[in-house]
N, C-alpha and C positions, 0 to 999 in steps of 0.2 A: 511285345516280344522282347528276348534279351537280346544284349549287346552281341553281335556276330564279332569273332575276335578273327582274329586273322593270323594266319602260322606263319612264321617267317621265318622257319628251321630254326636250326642250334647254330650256327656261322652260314656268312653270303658263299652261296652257292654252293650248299654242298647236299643239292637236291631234294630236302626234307619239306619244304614248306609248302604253302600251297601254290600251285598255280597260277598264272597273273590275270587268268578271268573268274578263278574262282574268287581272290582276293578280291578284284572291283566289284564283283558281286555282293561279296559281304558289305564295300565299302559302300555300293547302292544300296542295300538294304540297312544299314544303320541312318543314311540322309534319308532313307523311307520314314523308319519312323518318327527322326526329329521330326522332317515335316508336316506329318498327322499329327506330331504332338504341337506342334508350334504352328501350324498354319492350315490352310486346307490340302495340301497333300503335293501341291505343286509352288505356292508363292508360303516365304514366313511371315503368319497375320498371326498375332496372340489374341485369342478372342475368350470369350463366355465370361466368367467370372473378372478376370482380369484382361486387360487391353492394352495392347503399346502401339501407341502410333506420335510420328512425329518425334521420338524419344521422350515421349510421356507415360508413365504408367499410370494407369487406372485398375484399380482395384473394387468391383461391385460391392453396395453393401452388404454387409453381414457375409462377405466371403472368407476375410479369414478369421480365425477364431483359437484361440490360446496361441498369438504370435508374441514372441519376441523381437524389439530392436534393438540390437545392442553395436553406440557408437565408440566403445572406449579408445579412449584419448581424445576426442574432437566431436564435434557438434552436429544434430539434425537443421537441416535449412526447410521451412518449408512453405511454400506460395512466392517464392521470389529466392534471390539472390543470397539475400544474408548481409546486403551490402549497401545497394539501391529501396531492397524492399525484401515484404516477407516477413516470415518469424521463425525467431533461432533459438533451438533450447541445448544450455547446455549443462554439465554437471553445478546447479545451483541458479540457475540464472532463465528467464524466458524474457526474449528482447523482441519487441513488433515495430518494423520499421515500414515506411509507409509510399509505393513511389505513384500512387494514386493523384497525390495534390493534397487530400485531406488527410487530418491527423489521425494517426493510428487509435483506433477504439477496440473497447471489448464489450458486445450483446450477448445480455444475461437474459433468457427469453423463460416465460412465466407458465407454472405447469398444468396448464389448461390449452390443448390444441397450439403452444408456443403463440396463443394469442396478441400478449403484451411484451415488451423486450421492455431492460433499463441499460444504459450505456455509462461505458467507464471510456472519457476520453482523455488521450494527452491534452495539455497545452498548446495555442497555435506558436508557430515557428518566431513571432514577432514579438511573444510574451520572456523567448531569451530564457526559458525555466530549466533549470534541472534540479527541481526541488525533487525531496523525499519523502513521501510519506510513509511513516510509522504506524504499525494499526495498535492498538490500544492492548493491555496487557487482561484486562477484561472481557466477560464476554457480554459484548451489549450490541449496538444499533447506532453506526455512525449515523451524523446529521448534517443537514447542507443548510446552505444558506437561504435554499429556498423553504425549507419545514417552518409549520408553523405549530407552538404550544407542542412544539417535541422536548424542548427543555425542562431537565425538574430541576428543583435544586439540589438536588444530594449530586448533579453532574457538574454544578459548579465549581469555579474555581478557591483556593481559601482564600481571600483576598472577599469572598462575600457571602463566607456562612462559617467562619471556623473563631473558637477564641482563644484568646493567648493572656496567658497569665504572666503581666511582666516581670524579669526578673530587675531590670536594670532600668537606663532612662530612656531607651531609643524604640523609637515606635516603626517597626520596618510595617509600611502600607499591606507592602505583598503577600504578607504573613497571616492575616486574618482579619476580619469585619468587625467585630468586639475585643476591648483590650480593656485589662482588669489591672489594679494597682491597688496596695493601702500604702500611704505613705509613710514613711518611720521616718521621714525629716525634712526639710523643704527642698523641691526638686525640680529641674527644671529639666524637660523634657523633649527628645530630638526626635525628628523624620527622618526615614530613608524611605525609598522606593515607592514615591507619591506619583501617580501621573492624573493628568487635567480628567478630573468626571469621577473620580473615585473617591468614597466615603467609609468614613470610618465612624463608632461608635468607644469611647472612654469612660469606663465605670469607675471613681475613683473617690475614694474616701481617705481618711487621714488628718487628723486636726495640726496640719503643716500647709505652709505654702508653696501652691503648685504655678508655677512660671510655664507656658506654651510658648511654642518656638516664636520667635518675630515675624515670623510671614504668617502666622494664624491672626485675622482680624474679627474679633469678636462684637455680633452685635447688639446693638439695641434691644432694650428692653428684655433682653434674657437674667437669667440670676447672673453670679459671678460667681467663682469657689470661694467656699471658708471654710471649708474642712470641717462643716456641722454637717457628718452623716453622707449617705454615698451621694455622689452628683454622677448626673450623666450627661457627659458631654458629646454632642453631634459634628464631626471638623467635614467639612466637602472644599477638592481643591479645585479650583475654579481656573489655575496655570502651576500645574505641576508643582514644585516642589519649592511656587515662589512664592504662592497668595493661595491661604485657605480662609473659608470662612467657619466662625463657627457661634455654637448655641449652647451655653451651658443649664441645665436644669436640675434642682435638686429635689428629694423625696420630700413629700408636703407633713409638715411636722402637724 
């Protein structure tokens, strides 16, 4: 039914309004119908669809439908606090905080009967982390460290698939796996950005003399360079950027 309004004249007491039992009347029949609407007719219980008890709202599935929430200026808290625990979204940000004991995760469940889940977890609390991770600017298939024969090479890094045509003497490690030269005068040649286990490859021709750094120890029984035609040289550093060894080998005349 609608709202019973209740007349209260045009000024106190100047007989127009209603009555003071017709008034409680009305005012009985408006808690009438909160009542049915909010409870069973005599105690407020919010039931069917949605539920409040304890200062909880429960909302049944699929009860509401094309809602909006909208919190401008400030944030949704939701399964906790926001503080202790829970998770909090707010314009740009979703934060899961944890007051369980265990670190906050997220289950991504698989779409067959949500048979399989895979989980995304934080860090535990004794790892000290507030790393970041950046997801890739590609669209591909991150990889863990448990995958196996997930790697190709074209997801490697250049440091061991790219080459470089040098222009000058410095051989930066970082920069690529094969490194190209002809010499136009005798040269003597620097590292940067070597670290212990990483190999490089030197294609280098030039009927000059070519000088490698002092911590390259070249061994036995390989060729040596003499600028008769391309050589290629093998360098692995075996302590960074203090001792490499290396193999020189030239095309078989």
């Amino acid at each position: 039914m609608a709202k019973t309004a209740i007349n209260v004249g045009s000024s106190a007491n100047d007989g127009t309004g209603d009555p003071l039992r017709t008034a409680m009347q009305s005012t009985n029949s408006n808690f009438d119908e909160v009542y049915a609407l909010f409870g069973n007719g005599s105690t407020l219980a919010i039931s069917g669809d949605a539920t409040v008890s304890s200062g909880s709202l429960t909302i049944a599935n699929d009860a509401v439908t094309n809602a909006k929430a909208d919190f401008s200026g400030g944030s949704l808290n939701i399964g906790g606090n926001g503080s202790t625990g829970g998770i909090t979204i707010a314009d740009g940000s979703i934060q899961m905080r944890t007051g369980t004991g265990s670190v906050a995760e997220i289950r991504m469940y698989c779409e067959s009967s949500n048979a399989h889940y895979q989980t995304l977890k934080a860090q535990p609390h004794a790892s000290a982390s507030s790393a970041v991770l950046t997801l890739p600017t590609a669209t591909g298939t991150l990889v863990g460290t448990g995958d196996t024969s997930s790697v190709s090479h074209s997801m490697l890094g250049a440091s061991f698939k790219t080459i470089v045509a040098l222009s000058g003497t410095s051989v930066d490690w970082s920069a690529g796996q094969v490194f190209t030269k002809t010499l136009s005068g005798d040269t003597t040649l620097t590292f940067t950005g070597v670290s212990t286990g990483m190999q490089i490859n030197l294609v280098i021709d030039g009927n000059y003399t070519l000088t490698l750094p002092t911590s390259v120890k070249e061994l036995n029984g390989a060729s040596t360079y003499d600028g008769s035609g391309e050589h290629l040289i093998s360098i692995v550093s075996t302590n960074g950027s203090t001792e490499q060894f290396a193999t020189i080998n030239k095309i078989a005349s």
